[in-house]
DSSP file (Angstrom, degrees, kcal/mol; ACC not computed):
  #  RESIDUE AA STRUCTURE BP1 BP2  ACC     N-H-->O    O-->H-N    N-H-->O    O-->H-N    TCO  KAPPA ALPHA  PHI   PSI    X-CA   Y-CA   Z-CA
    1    1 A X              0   0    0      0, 0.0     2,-0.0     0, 0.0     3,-0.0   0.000 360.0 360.0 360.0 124.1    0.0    0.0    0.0
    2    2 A X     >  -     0   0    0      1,-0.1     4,-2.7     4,-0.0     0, 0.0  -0.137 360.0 -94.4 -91.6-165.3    1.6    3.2   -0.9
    3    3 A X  H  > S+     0   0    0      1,-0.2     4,-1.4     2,-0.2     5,-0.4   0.967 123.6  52.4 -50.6 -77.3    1.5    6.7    0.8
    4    4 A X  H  > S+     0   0    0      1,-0.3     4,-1.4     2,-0.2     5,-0.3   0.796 106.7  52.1 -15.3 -60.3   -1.3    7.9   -1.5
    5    5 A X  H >> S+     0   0    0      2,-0.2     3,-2.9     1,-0.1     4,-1.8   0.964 111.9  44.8 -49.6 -77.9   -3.3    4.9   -0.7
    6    6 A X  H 3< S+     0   0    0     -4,-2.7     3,-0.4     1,-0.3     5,-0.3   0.834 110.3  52.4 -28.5 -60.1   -3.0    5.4    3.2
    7    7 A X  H 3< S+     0   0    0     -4,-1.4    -1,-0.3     1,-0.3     3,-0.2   0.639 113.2  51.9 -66.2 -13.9   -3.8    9.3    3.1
    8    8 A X  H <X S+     0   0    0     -3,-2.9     4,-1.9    -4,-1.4    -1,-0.3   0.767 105.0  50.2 -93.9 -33.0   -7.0    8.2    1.1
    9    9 A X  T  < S+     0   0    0     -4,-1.8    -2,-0.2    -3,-0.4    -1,-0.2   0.304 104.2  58.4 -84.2  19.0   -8.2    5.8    3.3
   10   10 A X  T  4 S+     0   0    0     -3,-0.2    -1,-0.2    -5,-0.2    -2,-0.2   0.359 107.4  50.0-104.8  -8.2   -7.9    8.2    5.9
   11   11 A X  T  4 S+     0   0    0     -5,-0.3    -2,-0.2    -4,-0.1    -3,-0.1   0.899  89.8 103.5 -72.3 -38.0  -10.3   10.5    3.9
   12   12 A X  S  < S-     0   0    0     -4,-1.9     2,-0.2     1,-0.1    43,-0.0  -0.018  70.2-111.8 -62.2 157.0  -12.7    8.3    3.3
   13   13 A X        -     0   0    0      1,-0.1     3,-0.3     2,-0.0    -1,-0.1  -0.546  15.7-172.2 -41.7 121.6  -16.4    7.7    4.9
   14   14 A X  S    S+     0   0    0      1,-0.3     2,-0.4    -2,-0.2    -1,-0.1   0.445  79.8  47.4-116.5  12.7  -17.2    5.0    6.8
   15   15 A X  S    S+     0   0    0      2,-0.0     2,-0.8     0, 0.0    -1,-0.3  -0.647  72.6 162.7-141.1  81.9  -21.1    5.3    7.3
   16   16 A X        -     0   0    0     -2,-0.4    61,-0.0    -3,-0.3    67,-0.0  -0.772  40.9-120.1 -96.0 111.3  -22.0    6.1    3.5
   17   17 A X        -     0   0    0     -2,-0.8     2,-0.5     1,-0.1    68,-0.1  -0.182  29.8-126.1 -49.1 126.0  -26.2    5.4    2.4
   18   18 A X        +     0   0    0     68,-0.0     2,-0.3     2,-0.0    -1,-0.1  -0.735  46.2 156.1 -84.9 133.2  -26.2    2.7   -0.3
   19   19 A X        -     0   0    0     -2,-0.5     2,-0.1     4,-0.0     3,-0.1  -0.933  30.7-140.2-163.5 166.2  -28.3    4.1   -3.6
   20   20 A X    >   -     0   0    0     -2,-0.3     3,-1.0    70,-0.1     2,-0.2  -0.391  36.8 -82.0-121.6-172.0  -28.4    3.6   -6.5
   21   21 A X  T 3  S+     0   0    0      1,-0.2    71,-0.2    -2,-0.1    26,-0.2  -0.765 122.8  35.9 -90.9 153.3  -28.9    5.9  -10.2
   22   22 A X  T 3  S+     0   0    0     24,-1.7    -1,-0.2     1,-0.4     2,-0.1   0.139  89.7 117.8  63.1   8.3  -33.1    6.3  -10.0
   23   23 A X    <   -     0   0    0     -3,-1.0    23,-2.2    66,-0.2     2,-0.7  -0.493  66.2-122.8 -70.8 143.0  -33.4    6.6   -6.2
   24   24 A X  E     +AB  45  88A   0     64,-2.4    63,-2.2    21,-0.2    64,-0.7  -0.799  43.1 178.9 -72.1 108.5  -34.9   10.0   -4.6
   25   25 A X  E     -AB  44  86A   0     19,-1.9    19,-1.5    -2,-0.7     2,-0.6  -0.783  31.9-146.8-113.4 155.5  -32.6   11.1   -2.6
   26   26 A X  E     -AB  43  85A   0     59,-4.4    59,-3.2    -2,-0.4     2,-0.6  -0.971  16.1-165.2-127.6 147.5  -32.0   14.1   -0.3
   27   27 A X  E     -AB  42  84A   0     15,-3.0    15,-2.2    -2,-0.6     2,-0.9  -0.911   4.9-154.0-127.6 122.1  -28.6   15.2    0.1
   28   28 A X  E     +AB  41  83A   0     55,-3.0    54,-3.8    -2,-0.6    55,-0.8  -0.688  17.4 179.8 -99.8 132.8  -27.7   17.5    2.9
   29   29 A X  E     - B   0  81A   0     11,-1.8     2,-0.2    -2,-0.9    52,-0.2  -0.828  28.6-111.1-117.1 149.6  -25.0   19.7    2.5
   30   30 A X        -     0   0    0     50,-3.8     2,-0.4    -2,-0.4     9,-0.2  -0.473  29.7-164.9 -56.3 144.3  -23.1   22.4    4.6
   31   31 A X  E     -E   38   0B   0      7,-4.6     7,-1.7    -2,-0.2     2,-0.7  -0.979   8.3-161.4-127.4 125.8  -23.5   26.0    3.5
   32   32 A X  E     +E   37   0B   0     -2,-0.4     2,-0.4     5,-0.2     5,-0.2  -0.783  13.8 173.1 -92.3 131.2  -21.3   28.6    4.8
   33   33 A X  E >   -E   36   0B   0      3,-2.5     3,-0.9    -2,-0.7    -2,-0.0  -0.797  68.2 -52.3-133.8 107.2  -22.9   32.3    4.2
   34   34 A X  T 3  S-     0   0    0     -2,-0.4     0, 0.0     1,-0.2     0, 0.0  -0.431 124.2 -11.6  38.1-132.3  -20.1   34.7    6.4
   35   35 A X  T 3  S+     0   0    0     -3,-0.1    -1,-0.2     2,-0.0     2,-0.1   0.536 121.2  93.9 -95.2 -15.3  -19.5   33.8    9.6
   36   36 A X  E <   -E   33   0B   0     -3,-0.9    -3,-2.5    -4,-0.1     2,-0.3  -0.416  51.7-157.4 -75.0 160.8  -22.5   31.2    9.6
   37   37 A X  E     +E   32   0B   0     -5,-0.2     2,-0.3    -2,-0.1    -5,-0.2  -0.844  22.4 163.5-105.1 146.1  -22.7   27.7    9.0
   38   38 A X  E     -E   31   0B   0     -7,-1.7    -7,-4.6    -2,-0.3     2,-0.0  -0.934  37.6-106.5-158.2 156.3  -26.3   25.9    8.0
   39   39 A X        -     0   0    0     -2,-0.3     2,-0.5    -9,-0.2    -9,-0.1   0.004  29.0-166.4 -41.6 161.2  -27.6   22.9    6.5
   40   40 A X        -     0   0    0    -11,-0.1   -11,-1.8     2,-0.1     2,-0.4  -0.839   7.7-150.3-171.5 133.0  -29.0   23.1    3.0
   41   41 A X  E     -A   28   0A   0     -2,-0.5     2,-0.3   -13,-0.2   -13,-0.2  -0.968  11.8-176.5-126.0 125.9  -31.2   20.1    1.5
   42   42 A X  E     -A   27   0A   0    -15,-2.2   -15,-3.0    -2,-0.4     2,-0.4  -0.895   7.5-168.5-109.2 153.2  -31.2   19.3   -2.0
   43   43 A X  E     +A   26   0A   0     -2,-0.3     2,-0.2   -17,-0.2   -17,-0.2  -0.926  26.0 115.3-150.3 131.8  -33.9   16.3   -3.6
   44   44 A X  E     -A   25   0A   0    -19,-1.5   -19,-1.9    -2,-0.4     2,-0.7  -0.881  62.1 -71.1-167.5-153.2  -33.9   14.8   -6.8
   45   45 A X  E     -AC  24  62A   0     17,-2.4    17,-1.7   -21,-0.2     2,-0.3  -0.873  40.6-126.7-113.1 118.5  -33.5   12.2   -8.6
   46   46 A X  E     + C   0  61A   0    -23,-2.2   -24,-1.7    -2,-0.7    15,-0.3  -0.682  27.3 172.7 -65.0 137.2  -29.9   10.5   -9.4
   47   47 A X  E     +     0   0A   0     13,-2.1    50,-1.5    -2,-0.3    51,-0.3   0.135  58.8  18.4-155.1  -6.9  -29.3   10.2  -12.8
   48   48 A X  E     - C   0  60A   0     12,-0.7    12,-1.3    48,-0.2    -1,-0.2  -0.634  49.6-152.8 179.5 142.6  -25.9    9.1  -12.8
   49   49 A X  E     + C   0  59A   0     46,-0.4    10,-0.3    10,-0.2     2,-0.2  -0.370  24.1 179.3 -75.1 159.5  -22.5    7.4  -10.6
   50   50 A X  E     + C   0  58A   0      8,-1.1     8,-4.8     2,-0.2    -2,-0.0  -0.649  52.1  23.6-149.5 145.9  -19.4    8.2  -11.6
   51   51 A X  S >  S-     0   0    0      6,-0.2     3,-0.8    -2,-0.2     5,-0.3   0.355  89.8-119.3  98.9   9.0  -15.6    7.1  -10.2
   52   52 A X  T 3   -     0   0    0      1,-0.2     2,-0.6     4,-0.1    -2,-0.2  -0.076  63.4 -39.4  61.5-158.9  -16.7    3.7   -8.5
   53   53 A X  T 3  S+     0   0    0      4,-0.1     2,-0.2     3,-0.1    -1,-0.2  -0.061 102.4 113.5-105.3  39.8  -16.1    3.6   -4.6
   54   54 A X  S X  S-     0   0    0     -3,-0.8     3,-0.6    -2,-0.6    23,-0.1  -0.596  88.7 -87.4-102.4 164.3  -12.8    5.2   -4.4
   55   55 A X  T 3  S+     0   0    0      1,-0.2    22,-0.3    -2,-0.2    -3,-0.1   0.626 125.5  59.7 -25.0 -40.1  -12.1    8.8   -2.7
   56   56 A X  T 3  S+     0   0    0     -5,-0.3    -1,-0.2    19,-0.1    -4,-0.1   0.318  76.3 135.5 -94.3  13.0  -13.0   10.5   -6.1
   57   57 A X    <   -     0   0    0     -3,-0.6    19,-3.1    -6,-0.3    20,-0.5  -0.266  28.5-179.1 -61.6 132.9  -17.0    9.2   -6.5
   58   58 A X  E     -CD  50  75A   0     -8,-4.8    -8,-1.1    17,-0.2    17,-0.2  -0.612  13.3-159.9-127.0-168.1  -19.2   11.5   -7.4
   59   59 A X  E     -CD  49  74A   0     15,-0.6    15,-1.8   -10,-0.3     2,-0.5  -0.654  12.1-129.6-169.7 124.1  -22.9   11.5   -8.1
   60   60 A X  E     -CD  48  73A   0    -12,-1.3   -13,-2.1    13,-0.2   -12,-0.7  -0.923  12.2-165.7 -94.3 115.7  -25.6   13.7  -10.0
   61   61 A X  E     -C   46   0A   0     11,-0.9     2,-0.3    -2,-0.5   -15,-0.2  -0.872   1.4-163.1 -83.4 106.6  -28.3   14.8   -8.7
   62   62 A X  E     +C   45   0A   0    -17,-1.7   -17,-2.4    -2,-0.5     2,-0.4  -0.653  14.9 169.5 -89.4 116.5  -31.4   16.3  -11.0
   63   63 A X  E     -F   70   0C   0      7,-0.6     2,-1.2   -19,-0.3     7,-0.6  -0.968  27.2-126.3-137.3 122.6  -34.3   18.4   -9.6
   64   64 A X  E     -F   69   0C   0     -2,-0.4     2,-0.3     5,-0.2     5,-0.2  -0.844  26.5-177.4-101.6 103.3  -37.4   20.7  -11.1
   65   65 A X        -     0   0    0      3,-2.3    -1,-0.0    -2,-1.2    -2,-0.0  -0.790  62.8 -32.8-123.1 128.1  -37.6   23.8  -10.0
   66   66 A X  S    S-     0   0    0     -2,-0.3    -1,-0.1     1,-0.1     3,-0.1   0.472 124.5 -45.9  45.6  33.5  -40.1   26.0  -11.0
   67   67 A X  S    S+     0   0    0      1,-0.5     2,-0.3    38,-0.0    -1,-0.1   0.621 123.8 110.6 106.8  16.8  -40.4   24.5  -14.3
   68   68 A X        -     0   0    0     -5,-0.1    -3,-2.3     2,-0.0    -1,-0.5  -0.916  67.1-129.0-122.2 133.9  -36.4   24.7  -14.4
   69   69 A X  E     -F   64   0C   0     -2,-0.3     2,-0.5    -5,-0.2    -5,-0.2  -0.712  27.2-167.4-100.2 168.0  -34.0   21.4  -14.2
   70   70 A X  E     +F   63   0C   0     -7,-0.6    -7,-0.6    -2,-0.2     2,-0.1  -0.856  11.3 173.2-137.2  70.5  -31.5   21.8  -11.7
   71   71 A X        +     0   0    0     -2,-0.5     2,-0.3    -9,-0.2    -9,-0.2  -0.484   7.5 171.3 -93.9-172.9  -28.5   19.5  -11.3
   72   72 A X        -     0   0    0     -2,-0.1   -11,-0.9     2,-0.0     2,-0.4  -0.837  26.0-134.4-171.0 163.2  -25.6   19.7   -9.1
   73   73 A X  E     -D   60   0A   0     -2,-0.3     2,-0.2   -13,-0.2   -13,-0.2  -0.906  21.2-152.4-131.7 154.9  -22.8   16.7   -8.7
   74   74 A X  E     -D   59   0A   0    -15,-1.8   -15,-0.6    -2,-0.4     2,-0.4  -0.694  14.5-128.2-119.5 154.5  -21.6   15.6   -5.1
   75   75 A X  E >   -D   58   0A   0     -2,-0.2     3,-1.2   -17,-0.2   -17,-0.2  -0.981  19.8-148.9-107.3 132.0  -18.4   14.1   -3.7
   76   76 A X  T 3  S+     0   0    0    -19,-3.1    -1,-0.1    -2,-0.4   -18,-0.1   0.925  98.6  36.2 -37.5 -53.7  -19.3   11.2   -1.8
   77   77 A X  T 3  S+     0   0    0    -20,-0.5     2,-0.5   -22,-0.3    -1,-0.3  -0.066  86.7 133.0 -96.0  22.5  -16.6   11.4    0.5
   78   78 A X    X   -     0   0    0     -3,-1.2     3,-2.2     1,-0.1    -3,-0.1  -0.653  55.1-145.0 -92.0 120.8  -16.8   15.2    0.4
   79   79 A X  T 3  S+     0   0    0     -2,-0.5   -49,-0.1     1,-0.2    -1,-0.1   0.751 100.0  72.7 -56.1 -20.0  -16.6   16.5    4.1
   80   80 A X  T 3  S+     0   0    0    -51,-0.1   -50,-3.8     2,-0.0    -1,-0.2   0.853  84.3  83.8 -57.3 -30.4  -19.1   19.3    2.8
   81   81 A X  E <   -B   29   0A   0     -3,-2.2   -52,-0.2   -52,-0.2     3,-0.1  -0.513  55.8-177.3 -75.3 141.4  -21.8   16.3    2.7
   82   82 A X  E     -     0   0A   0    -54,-3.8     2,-0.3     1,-0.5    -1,-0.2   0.794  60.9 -45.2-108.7 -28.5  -23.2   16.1    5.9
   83   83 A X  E     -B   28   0A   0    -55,-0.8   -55,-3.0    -3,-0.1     2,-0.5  -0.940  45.7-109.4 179.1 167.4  -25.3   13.1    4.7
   84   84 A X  E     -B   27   0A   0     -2,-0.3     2,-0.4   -57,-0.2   -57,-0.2  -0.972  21.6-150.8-129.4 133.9  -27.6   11.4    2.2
   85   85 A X  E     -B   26   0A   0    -59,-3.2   -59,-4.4    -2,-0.5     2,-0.5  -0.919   7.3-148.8 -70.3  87.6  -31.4   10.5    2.4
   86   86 A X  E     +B   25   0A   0     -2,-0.4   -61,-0.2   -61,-0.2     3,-0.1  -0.444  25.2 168.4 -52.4 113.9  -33.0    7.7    0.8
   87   87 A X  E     -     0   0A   0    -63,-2.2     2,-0.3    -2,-0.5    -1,-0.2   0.840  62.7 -15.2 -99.7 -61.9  -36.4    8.9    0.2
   88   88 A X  E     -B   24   0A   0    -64,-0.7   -64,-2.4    -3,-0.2    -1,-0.1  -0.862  64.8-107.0-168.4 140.1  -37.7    6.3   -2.1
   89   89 A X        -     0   0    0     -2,-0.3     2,-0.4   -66,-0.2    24,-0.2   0.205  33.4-160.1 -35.4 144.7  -36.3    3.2   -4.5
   90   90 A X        -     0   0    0    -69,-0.2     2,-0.4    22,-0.1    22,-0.2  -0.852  13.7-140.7-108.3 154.6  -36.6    4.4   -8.7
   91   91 A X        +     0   0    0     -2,-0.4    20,-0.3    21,-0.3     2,-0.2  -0.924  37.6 154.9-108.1 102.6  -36.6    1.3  -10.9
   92   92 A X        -     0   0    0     -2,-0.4   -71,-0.0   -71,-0.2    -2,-0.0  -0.404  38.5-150.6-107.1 170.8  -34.3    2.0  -14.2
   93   93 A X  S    S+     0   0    0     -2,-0.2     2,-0.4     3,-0.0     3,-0.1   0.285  72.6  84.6-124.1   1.8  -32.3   -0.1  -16.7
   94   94 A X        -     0   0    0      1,-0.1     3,-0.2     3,-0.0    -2,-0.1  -0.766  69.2-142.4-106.8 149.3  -30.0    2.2  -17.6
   95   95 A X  S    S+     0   0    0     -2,-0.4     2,-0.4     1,-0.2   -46,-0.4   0.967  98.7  34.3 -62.9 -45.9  -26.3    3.2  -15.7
   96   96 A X  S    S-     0   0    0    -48,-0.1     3,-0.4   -75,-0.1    -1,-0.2  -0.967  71.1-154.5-150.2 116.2  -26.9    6.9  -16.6
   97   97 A X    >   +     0   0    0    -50,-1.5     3,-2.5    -2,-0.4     4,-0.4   0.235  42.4 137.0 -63.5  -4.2  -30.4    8.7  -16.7
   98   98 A X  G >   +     0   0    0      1,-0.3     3,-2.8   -51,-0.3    -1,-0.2   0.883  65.3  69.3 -60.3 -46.5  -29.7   11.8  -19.4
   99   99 A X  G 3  S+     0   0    0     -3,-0.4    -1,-0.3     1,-0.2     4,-0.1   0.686  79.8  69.5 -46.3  -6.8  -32.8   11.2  -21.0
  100  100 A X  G X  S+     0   0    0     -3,-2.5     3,-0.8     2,-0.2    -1,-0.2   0.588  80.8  83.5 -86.8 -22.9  -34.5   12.3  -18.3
  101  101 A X  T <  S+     0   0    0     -3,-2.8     2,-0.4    -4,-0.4    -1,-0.1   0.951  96.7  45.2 -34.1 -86.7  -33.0   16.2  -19.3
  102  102 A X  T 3  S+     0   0    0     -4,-0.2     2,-0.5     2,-0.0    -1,-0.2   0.299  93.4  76.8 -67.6  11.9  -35.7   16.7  -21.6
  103  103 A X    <   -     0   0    0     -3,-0.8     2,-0.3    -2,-0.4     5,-0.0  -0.859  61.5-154.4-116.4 167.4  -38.8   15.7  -20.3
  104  104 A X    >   -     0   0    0     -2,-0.5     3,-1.7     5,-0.0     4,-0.2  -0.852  42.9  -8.1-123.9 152.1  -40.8   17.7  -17.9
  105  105 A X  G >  S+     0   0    0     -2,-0.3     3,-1.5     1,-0.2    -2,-0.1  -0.264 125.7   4.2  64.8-144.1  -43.2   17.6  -15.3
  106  106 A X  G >  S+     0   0    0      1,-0.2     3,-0.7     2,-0.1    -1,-0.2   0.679 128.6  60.8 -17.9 -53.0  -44.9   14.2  -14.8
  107  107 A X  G <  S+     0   0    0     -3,-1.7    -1,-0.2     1,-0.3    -2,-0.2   0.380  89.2  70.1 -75.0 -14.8  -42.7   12.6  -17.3
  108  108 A X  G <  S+     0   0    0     -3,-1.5    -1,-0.3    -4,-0.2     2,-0.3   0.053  86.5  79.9 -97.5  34.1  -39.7   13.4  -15.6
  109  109 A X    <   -     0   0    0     -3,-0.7     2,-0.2    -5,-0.1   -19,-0.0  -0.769  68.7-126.5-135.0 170.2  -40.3   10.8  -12.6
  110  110 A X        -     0   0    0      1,-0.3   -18,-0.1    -2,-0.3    -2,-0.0  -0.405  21.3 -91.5-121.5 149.7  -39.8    7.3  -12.4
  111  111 A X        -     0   0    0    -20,-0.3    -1,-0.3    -2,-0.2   -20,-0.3  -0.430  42.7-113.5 -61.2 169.1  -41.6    4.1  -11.5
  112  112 A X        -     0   0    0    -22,-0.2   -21,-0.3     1,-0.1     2,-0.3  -0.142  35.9-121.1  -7.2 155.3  -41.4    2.8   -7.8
  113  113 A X        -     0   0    0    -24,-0.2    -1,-0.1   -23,-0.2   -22,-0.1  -0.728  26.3-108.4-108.6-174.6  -39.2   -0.7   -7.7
  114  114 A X              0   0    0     -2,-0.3    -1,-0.1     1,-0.2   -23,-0.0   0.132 360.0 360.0 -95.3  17.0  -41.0   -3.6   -6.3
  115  115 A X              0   0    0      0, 0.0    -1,-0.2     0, 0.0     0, 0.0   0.541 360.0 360.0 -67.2 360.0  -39.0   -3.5   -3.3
């Protein structure tokens, strides 16, 4: 195991929510605004993994609001995340959601799974 290795498994998370691309999720992040700190909740839909379970894993998360889509991408392991919220299961077939850009409304949500 080299240096690099160590100093990354000291980054990492150890109580990370398993989800998957088509879950709702909420992800709370810190926000600093001056000298405060607060919570800040984002929800949407994951639409795509990227960088497998290593120190750089990311995730995008996809949102409508006010008739506007909304993404933002996360670091798993990012100390800004304070945590992630399963809200409820999506059941897809795809790794990576981008069709889901162009629809609206209604059309932009997801089955349930049968879980």
């Amino acid at each position: 195991m080299t240096i690099i290795d160590k100093i990354e498994q000291e980054q990492l998370k150890s109580d990370v929510t398993e989800f998957n691309v088509g879950d709702t999720v909420k992800v709370n992040t810190r926000v600093v605004e001056g000298g405060k700190e607060r919570i800040q909740i984002f929800q949407g839909i994951v639409i795509g993994k990227h960088g497998g379970k290593g120190l750089n894993s990311s995730f995008t998360v996809r949102k409508i609001s006010y008739g506007t889509g909304v993404e933002r991408v996360f670091c798993i392991h990012s100390p800004r995340i304070e945590g992630v919220d399963l809200v409820k299961r999506g059941s897809v077939r795809r790794a990576k959601l981008n069709y889901l850009r162009s629809r609206l409304g209604k059309k932009a949500t997801l089955v349930k799974s049968a879980d």
